[in-house]
C-alpha positions in Angstrom: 33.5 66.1 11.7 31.6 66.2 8.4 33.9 63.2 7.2 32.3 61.1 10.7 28.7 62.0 9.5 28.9 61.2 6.1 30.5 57.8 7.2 27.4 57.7 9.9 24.8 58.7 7.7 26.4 55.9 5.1 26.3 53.2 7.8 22.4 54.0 8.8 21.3 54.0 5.3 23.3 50.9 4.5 22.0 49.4 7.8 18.0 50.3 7.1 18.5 48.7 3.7 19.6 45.8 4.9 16.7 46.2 7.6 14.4 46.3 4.5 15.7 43.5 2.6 15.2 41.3 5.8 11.8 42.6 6.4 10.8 42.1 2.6 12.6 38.0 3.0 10.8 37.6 5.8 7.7 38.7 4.6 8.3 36.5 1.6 9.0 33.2 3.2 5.8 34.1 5.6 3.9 34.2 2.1 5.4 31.6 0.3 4.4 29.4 3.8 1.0 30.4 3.3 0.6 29.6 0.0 2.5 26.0 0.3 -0.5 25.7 3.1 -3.1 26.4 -0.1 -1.3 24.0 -2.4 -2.0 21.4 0.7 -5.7 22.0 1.3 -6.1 21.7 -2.4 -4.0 18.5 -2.6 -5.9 17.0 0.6 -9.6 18.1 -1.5 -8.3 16.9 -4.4 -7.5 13.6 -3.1 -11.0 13.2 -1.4 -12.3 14.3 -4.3 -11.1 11.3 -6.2 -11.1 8.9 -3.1 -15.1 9.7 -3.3 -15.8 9.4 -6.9 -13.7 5.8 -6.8 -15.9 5.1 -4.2 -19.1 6.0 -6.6 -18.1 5.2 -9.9 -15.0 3.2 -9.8 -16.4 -0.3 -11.0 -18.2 1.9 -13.8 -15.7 4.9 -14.5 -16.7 7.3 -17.2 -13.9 7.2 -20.2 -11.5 9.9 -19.0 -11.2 8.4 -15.3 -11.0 4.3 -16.5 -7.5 4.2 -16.4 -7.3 5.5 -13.1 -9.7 3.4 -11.5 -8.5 0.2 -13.4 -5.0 0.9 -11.9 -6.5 1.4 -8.0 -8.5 -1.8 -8.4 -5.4 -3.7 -9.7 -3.2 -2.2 -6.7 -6.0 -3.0 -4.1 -6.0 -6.6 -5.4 -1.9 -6.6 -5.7 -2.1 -5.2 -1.9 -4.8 -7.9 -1.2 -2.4 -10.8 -2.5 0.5 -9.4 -0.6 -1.1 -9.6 2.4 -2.6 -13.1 2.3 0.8 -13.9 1.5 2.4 -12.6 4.7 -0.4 -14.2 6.8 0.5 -17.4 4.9 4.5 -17.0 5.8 2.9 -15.7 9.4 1.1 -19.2 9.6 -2.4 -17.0 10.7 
């Protein structure tokens, strides 16, 4: 008999470790969810941060943002282009 409860007490000890290991991934992947969800709000501000100072300043950048704003003109104007040629091709 004491040979059976060592082997039980080994299995429930084993089986609430491995209850605890799942608990701790799942609470893990629950926090690493929530902070992906941060990284996004940021990403979302930080994108209307720059969509509204392009909007202010982007004909008049101050030095550390000229670059930046020189390359969104030029891709609004490449964009542009493209699209006048498909309404060419589209005969509109």
């Amino acid at each position: 008999m004491d040979f059976i409860n060592k082997v039980e007490e080994t299995v429930t000890a084993k089986g609430q470790i491995l209850v605890d290991k799942a608990k701790a991934a799942a609470e893990i992947a629950s926090l690493k969810s929530q902070i992906s969800t941060c990284e996004e709000i940021m990403k979302k501000n930080y994108l209307e941060i720059g969509r509204l100072y392009y909007e202010k300043f982007g004909e008049t950048p101050e030095e550390p943002f000229e670059k930046q704003c020189r390359a969104i003109r030029n891709a609004k104007k490449g964009a542009e282009d493209l699209e006048c040629k498909i309404r060419e091709i589209k005969g509109v």
